[in-house]
N, C-alpha and C positions, 0 to 999 in steps of 0.2 A: 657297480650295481646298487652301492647302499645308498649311492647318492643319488640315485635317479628316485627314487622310494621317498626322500626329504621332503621335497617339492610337495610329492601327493601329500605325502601325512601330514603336513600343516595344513593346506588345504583343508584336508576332513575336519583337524582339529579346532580350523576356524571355522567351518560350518556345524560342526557338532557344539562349539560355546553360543553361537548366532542363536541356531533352534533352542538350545534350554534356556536362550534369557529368561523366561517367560519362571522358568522354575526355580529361577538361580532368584530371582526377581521376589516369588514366593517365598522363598525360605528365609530362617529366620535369622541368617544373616544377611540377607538380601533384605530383607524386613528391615533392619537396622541401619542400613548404608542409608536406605533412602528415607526412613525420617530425620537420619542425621541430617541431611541434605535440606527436607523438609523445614527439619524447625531452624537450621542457620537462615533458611530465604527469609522467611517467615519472621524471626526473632521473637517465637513463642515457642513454648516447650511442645513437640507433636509426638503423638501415642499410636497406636493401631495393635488392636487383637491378631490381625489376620490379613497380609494382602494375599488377593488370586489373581495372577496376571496368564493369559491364555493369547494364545497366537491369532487367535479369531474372532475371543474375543466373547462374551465381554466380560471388564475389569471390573473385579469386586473387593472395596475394602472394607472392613467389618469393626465395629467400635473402635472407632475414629477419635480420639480425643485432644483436643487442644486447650491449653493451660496459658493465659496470662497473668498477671497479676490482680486483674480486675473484673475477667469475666474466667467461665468455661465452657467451650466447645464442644459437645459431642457428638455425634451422627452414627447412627447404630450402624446403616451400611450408604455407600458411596457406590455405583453402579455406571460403568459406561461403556455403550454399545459399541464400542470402537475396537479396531483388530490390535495390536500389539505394537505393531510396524508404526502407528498412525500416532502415537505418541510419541518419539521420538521425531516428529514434524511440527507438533507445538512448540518446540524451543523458539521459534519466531511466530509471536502470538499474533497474527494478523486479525482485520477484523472477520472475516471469511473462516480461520480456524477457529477463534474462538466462539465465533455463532456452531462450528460445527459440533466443537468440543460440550457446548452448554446445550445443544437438542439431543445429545443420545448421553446426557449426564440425567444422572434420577438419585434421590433421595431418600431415604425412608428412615421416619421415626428421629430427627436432630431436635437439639436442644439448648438455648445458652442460658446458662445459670450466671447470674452476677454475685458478686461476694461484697458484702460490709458496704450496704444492705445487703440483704439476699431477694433476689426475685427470679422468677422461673417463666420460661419460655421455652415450650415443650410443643408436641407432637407436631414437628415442622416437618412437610413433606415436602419434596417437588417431583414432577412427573412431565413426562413429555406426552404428548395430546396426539394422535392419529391425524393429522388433516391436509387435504389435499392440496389447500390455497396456502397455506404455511408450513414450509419445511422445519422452522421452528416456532413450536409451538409448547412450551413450559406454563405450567401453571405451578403454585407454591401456594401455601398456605401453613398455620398455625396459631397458636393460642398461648395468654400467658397467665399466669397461677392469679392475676389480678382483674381476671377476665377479659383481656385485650387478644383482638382479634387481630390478625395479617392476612391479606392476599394479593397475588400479586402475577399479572399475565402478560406475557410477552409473546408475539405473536409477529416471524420476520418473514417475508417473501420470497427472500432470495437469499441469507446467509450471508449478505454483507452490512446488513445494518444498513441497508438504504429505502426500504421498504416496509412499513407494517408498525404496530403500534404498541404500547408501553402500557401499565395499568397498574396502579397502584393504590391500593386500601389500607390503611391504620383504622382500627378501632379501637378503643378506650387505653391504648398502648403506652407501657408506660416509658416514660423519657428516662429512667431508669439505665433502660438498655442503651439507649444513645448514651447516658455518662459512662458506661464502661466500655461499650465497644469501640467509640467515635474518638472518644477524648485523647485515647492514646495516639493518636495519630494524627493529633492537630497541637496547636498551643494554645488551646484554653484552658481552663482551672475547670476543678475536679469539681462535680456536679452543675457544672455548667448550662447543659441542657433544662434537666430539673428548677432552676433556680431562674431562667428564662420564659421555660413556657407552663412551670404547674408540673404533677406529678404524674400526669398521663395527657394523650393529644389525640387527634383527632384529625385523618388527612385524607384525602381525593387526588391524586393526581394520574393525568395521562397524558402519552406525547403520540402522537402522530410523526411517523418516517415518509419524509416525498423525497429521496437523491439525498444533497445533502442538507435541506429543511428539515427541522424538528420543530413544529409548533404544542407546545406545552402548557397546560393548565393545570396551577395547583392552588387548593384551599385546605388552611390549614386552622383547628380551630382548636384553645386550649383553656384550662381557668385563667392564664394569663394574659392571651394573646390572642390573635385571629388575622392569620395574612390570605389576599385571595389576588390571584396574579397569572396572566397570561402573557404567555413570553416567547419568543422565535433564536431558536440557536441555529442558526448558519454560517460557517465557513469561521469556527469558534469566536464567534459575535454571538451576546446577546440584546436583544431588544426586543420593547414591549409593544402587545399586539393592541389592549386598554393600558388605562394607568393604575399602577397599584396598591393596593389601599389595605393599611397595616393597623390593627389597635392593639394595645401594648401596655400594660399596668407596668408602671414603671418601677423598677426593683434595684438595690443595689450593683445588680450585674449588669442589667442593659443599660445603667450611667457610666461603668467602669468601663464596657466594648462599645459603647453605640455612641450613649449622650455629652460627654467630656470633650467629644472631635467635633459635634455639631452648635455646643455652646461651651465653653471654657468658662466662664464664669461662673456655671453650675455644676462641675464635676461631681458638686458634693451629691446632688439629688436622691434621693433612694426611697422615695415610694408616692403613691398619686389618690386622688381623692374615685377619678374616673379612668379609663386609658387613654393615656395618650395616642392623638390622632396622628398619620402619617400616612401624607398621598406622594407615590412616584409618580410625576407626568410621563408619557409614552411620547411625544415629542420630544426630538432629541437625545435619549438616552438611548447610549452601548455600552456594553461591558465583555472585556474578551476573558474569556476563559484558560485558555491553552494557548502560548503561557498567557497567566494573568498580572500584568500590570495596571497599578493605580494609576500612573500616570497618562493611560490610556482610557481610562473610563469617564463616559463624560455622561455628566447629569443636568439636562439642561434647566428644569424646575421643578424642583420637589418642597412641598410645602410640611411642615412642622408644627402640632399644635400642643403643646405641651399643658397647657390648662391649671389647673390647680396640681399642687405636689409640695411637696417637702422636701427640704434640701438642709443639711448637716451646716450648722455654723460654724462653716471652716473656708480657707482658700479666698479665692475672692469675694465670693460673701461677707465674710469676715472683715474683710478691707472694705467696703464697699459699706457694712453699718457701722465699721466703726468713723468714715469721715462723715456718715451723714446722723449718727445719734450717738458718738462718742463712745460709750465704756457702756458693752451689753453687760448687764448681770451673768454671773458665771453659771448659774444652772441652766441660763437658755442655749441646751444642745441643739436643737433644730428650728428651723422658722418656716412659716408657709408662704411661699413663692405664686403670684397666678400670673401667668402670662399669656401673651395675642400669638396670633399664630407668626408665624416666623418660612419666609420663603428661602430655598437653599438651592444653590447651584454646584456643579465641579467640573474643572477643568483643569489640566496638566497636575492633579494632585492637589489644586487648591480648593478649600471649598470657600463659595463666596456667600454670607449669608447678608439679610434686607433687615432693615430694623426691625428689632421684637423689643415691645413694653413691657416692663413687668411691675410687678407689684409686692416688694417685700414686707414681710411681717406686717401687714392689713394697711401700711402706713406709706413707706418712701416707692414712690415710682421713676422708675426708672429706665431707660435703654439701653440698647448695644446693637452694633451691627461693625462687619469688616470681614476678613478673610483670615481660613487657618490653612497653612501648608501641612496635609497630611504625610507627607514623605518627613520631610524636615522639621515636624511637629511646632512649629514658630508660628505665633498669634500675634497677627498685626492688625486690632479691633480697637472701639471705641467707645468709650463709657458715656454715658449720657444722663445726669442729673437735670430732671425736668425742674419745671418752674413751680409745679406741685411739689415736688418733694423737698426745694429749697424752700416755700413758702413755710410748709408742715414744722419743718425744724429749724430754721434760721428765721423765718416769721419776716421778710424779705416782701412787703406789699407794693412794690410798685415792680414787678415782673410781668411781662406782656404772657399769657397764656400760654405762647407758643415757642419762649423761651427755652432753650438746650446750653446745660455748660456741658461742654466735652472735654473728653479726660482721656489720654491715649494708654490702649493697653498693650502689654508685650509680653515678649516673656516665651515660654512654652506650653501647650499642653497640660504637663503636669506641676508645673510652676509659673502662675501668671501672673504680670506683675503691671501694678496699677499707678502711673506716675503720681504718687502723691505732690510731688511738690507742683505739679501744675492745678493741682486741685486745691491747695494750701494757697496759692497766688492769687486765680480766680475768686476762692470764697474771700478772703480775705478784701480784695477788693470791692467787693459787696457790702461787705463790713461796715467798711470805710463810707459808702456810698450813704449808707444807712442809718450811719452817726452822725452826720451831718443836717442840719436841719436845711440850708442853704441850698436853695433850686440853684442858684451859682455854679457853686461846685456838682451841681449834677450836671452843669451844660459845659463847664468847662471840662468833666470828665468823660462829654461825650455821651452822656446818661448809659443805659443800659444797652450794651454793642450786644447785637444779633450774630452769633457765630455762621459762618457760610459750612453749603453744604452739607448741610441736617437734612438727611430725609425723613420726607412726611410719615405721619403716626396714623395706622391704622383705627380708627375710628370707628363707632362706638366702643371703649375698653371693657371688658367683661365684666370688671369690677366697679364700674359708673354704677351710682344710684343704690349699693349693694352691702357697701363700706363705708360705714360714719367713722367722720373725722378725727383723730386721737389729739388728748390736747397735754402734746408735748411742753417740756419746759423751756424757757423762752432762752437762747443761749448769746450772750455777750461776744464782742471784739475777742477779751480776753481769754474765752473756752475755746478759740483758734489754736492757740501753742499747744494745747491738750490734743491733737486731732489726733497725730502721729507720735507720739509718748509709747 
């Protein structure tokens, strides 16, 4: 008899735990289990005054607080219309649950605080909108102690994310929040944002949902920078609807992430007179997202105008004044650099760029053009000592204008290395050529051999007519042995 009785009373006793999850859930050690839960996913410290969990519904949690190292999270209450049962269905976050989960999710009164600076970003609400045409329909907004404003509307058809449109506003917002909230979850250096675009920014963007087309436009405007770009994400492809057009005051950070992979020879660069210009052409270029490989993205021509700027006397620079002006005096830390625009391509991770002229410290002119492996970081480019800038310092008058010695560069990235010795052979030869009075020996050497394969120089250079002549010291055969000392 007792054992017929067994059967039931588990039964009850599992339907009697089933019904109080919701209180078991509440309490405060049910409180406990699940921020435990919370901050191991998470890998931030999570707090909560108060959860209500209810069979029908709806779930409310009450000063909410989240602790990183860099910022702090709070949310006075966390709200969602959904019955009890209906959470234990999210463990498979589709796009269909998640649109569910984020239309009956409400907000009231959050906040993130950043630490060392401090800045404050407060009365952030989000709420869900009543409307017939959008089942989800969120609007957000808030403000920050620096006067920056946010909002921000989503607006979906049908709950799967195949329908309906995106909306996003920054106002005077400070990049602040992007270095503490963003940084930890990427690998860039600690105020990174801030030191890229200025201490607050300024953005527009919206995306249109048709299936699974996203057509997107964003302008993004700061004291540093200013990008404005319309783009098409399909079947995790991107590519551009225009082409895109970027200015950018060039700063020690964007030489260290951007410029050092686009010209090696200027890694040192670290600040501009104007911003540097930068056009993506919309022909040609995709880029996949999900996943995203380099080796996939391909850039068929994007043009580069770096302009005037200032680059550290270091690295190839360095090498590069010291074969063409010997031994710089030791106080000149930086030199100013003007250079022509510069076209850039990528394919399989390579990027291949076109020749760019430059113009070091008012005086030696110069090129380079070749290819760097972004994967593999290997720079296999080309140094180019014009016939100006041999003439300027070697004093070399019987050079045909259009004269190039080339000089092969290698190396990597962040250690490029510039064949001296074929540089040492060539000038040398010159030398030679030079000390001789005897048209003879300039016919029996051939006279002055035109290297093949130099591509032609953009013409008019910015700095024609602009830049008077420096009148260098006249350097002998003999100031050769000195080059590489």
């Amino acid at each position: 008899m007792k054992k017929s009785f067994l059967p039931l009373f588990l039964i009850v006793l599992l339907v009697g735990t089933i019904l109080s999850l919701p209180m078991l859930g509440s309490s405060a050690s049910g409180k406990q289990l699940i921020l435990f839960f919370v901050s191991k996913k998470l890998h931030q410290k999570a707090e909560a005054e108060k959860l209500h969990f209810s069979w029908l519904g709806p779930q409310r949690l009450h000063n909410i607080t989240v602790t990183s190292p860099n910022c702090t999270l709070f949310i006075e209450e966390l709200s969602a219309k959904l019955p009890f049962w209906k959470l234990f269905t999210l463990s498979s976050l589709t796009k269909k649950n998640f649109a569910s989960l984020i239309a009956a999710t409400s907000i009231q009164n959050a906040s993130i605080t950043t630490l060392s600076p401090e800045s404050h970003f407060s009365n952030i609400n989000m709420t869900s909108v009543q409307d017939e045409r959008f089942p989800l329909h969120l609007e957000m907004d808030g403000k920050s102690s620096e006067g920056g404003k946010i909002f921000v509307r989503i607006q979906e058809e049908n709950l799967g994310f195949s329908k309906g449109t995106l909306q996003l506003s920054l106002h005077s917002f400070p990049t602040l929040i992007l270095d503490k909230v963003l940084t930890p979850f990427t690998k860039l250096s600690e105020g990174f944002f801030s030191a890229l675009l200025g201490n607050q920014m300024e953005l527009e963007g919206s995306c249109n949902i048709e299936n699974e087309q996203h057509i997107c436009s964003l302008t993004l405007s700061s004291p540093l920078a200013s990008v404005k770009m319309e783009a098409v994400l399909e079947k995790n492809l991107i590519t551009l609807q225009k082409d895109m057009q970027a200015d950018i005051f060039l700063t020690e950070t964007f030489s260290k992430y951007f410029l050092k992979e686009m010209s090696p020879l200027f890694i040192s660069a670290e600040s501009s007179q104007k911003p540097i210009h930068l056009i993506l052409l919309k022909e040609g270029f995709v880029c996949p997202i999900h996943p995203f490989s380099l080796k996939e993205v391909k850039i068929q021509k994007a043009i580069l105008d770096l302009g005037q700027i200032k680059a550290k006397n270091a690295a190839g620079l360095a090498l590069i004044m010291g074969i063409m002006k010997l031994h710089l005096p030791s106080h000149i830390e930086e030199m100013d650099v003007w250079a022509t625009p510069v076209s850039l391509s990528l394919y399989e991770g390579a990027l291949y760029t076109d020749r760019m002229d430059a113009l070091l410290d008012h005086s030696i002119h110069i090129c380079c053009w070749g290819n760097v492996d972004l994967i593999t970081k290997e720079v296999d480019m080309t140094l180019g000592l014009t016939a100006d800038a041999l003439r300027e310092t070697f004093h070399f008058a019987n050079l045909p204008d259009d004269y190039v010695m080339t000089i092969p560069v290698k190396g990597t990235i962040d250690q490029v290395k510039i064949d001296q010795g074929v540089a040492t052979a060539k000038i040398a030869k010159l030398m030679a050529m030079k000390a001789t009075n005897a048209g003879l020996i300039n016919k029996l050497l051939g006279g002055i051999i035109k290297e093949d394969n130099i591509p032609p120089p953009k013409r008019p250079f910015p700095w024609e007519g602009k830049v008077k002549k420096s009148s260098s010291s006249k350097k002998s055969p003999r100031d050769l042995f000195d080059l590489f000392q």
